[in-house]
C-alpha positions in Angstrom: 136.5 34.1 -31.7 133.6 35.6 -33.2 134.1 39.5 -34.1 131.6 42.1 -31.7 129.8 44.2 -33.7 128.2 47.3 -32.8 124.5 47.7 -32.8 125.2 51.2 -35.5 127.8 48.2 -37.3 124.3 46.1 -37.1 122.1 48.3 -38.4 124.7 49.1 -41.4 125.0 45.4 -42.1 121.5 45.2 -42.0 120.7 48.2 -44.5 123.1 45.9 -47.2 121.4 43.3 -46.2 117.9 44.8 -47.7 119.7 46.1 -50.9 121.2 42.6 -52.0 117.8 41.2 -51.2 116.1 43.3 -53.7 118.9 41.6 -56.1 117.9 38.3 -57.8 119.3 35.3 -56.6 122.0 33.9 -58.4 125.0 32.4 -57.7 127.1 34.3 -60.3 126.4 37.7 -57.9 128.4 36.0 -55.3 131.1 35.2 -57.3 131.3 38.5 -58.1 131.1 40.0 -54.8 133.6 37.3 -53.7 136.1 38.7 -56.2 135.3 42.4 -55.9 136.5 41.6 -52.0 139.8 39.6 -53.1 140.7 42.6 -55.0 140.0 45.1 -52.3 142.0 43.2 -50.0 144.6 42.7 -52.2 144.7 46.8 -52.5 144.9 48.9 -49.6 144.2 52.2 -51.9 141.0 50.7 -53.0 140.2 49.9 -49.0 141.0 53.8 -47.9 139.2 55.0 -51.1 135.9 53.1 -50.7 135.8 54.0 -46.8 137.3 57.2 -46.6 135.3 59.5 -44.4 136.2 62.5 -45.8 134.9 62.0 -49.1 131.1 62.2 -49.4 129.3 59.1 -49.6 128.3 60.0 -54.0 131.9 60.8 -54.5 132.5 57.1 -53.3 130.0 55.5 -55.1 131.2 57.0 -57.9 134.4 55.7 -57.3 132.9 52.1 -57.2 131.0 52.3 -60.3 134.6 54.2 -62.2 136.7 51.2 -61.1 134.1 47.8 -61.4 131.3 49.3 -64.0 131.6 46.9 -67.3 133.7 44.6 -65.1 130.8 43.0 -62.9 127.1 43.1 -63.2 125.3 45.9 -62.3 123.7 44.1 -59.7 127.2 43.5 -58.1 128.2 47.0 -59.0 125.2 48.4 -57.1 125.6 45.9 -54.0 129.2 47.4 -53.2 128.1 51.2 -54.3 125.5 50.9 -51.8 127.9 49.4 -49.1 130.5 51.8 -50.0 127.7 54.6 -49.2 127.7 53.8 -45.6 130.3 54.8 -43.0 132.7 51.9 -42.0 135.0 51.4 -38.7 137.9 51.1 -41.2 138.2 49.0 -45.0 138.3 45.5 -43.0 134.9 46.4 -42.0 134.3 47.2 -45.4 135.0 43.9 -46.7 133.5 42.1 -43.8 130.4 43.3 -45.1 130.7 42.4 -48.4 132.0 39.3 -48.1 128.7 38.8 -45.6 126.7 39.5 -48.7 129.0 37.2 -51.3 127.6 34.4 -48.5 124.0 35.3 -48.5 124.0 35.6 -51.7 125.0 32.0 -52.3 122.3 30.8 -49.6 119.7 33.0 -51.2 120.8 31.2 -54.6 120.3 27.5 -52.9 117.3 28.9 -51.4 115.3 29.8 -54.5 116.3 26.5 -56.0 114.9 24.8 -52.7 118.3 23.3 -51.9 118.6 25.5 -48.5 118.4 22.8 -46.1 120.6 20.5 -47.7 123.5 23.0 -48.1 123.1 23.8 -44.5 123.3 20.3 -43.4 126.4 19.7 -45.3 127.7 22.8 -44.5 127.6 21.7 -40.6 128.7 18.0 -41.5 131.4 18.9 -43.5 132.4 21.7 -40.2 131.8 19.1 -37.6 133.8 16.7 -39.7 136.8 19.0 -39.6 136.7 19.7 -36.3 136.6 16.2 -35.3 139.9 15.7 -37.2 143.0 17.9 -35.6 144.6 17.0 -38.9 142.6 18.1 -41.3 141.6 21.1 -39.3 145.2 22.2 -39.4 146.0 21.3 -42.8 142.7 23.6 -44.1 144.3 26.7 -41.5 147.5 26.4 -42.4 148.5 29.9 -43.9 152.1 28.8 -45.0 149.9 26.4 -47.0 148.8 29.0 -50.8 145.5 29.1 -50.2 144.9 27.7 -53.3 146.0 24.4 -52.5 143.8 24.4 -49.4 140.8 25.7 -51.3 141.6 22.3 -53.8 141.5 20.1 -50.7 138.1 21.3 -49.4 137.2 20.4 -53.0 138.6 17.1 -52.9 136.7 16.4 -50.1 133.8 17.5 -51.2 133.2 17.7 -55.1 130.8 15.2 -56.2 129.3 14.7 -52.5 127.7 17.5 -52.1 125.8 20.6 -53.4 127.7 22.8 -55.3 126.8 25.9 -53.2 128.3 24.0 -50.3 131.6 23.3 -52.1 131.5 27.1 -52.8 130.9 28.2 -49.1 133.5 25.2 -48.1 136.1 26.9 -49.8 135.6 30.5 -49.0 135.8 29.5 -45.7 138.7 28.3 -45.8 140.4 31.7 -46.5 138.8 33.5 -43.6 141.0 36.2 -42.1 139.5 36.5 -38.7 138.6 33.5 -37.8 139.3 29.8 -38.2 137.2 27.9 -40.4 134.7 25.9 -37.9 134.0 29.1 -36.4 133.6 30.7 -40.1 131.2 28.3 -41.2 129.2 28.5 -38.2 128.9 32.3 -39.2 126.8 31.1 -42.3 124.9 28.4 -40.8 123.9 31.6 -38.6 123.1 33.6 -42.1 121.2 30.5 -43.9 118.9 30.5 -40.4 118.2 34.2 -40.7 117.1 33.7 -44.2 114.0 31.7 -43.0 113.7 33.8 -40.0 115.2 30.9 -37.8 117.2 30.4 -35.1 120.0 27.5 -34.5 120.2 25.3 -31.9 123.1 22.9 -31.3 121.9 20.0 -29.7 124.7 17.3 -28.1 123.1 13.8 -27.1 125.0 10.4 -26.7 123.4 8.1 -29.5 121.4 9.6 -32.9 117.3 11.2 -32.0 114.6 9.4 -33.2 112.6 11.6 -35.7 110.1 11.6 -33.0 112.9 12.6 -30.8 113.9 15.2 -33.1 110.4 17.4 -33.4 109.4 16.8 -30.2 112.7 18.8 -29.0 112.5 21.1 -31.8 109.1 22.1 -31.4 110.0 22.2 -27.5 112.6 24.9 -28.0 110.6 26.7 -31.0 108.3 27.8 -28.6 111.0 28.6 -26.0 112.2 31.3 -28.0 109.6 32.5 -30.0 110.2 31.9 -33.6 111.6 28.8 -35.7 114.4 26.8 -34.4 116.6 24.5 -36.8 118.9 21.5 -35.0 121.7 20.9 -35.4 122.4 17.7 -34.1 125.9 16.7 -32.7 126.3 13.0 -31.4 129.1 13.3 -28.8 130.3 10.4 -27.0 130.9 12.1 -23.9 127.8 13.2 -23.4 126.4 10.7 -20.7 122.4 10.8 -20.7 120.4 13.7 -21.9 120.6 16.6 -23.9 122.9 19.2 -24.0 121.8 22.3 -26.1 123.5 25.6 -27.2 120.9 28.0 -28.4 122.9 31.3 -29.1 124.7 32.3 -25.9 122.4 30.3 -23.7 123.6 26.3 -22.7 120.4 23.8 -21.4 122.3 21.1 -19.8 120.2 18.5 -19.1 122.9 15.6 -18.9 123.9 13.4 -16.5 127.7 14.9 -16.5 126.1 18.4 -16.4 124.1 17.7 -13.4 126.4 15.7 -11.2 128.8 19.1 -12.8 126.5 21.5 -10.8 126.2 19.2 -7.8 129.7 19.1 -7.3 130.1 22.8 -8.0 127.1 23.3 -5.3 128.9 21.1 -2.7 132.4 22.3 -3.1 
């Protein structure tokens, strides 16, 4: 289940958002900001120190920069001083956010070397992939499982197939504490889209589009909503004639099953 998030929770996110954007991309600040959040976790005083309300917000930035200055680079020093500066529902919160930014700034990394759309595509292969195999799904949210040795697995999978960045996302995924790991990924298809100011549309059909296919329906729902829309295209066998697509919290059905669905509904 995806987390709700406040529209003041929003505008917070969105405020870190702008400061890690004014960072240079580089996969080496998301390693950072992926182990400044391990080690946060890992410490609850570090969690109630960095969010506690009572202390002004310098005091707490000061904090940051005493504990990871010399440790990390300034850039990911300045990216958690600056989330640390804003008022959090609690430390998970906290984290949430900066693990948000670890992500983005991996995408933002692939993005500058013009390897967006191919991470993205694996990304959602490699998610579709796992949740198409109950197996493997459980082995990869297993926590009696070290996370370590899931974390390997995802890198067995995937090392040598795909773009590094993916591998990298793959396997943080895998140690998501809210949610499972489709549903986690799904979250960063959701962040690469924003990047390029798109939206996401899963579309269901019975056989593979036709490139034709493909734009036709893309450019179709791009001016449906208003702005860029990126496929994501799921062949489902169940799916008898038509397309089925989920474009945020809206469903188009325009399948067989779907409509002889809202016949029956209408008759009964």
């Amino acid at each position: 289940m995806t987390r709700t998030v406040s529209s003041a929770e929003e505008a917070r996110l969105g405020s870190v958002d702008r400061v890690l954007d004014n960072q240079e991309p580089n996969s080496t600040l998301a390693g950072e900001l992926f182990a400044v959040v391990d080690a946060v976790e890992a410490q609850p005083s570090l969690r109630r120190g960095f969010t506690d309300p009572g202390m002004p917000s310098d005091q707490r930035k000061g904090l940051v920069w005493q504990l990871l200055n010399g440790k990390v680079s300034g850039a990911a020093v300045h990216v958690t001083e600056e989330t640390a500066a804003l008022r959090w529902g609690g430390g998970r919160s906290f984290t949430a956010a900066l693990e948000r930014q670890g992500v983005r700034a991996e995408l933002r990394a692939a993005q500058a070397e013009g390897k967006l759309d191919e991470v993205e595509d694996e990304l959602f292969r490699f998610s579709r992939t796992v949740s198409g195999e109950p197996a493997l799904a459980e082995a990869l949210g297993d926590r009696g499982v070290p996370l370590q040795k899931r974390e390997q697995l995802v890198t067995q999978l995937l090392d040598g197939r795909a773009h590094e960045a993916t591998v990298v996302l793959a396997r943080r995924a895998v140690g998501a504490r809210d949610r499972n790991f489709v549903n986690t990924v799904e979250g960063y298809l959701s962040l690469a889209s924003a990047l390029r100011n798109r939206g996401i549309a899963t579309v269901r059909v019975a056989r593979e589009l036709t490139s034709e296919q493909y734009e036709r329906l893309r450019v179709a729902l791009s001016r449906q909503v208003g702005r860029e829309v990126d496929l994501h295209v799921v062949v489902d066998p169940e799916v008898i004639g038509g397309v089925r697509v989920e474009l945020g919290d809206e469903v188009i059905e325009g399948t067989v099953a779907g409509r002889l669905a809202e016949a029956r509904r209408r008759l009964g």
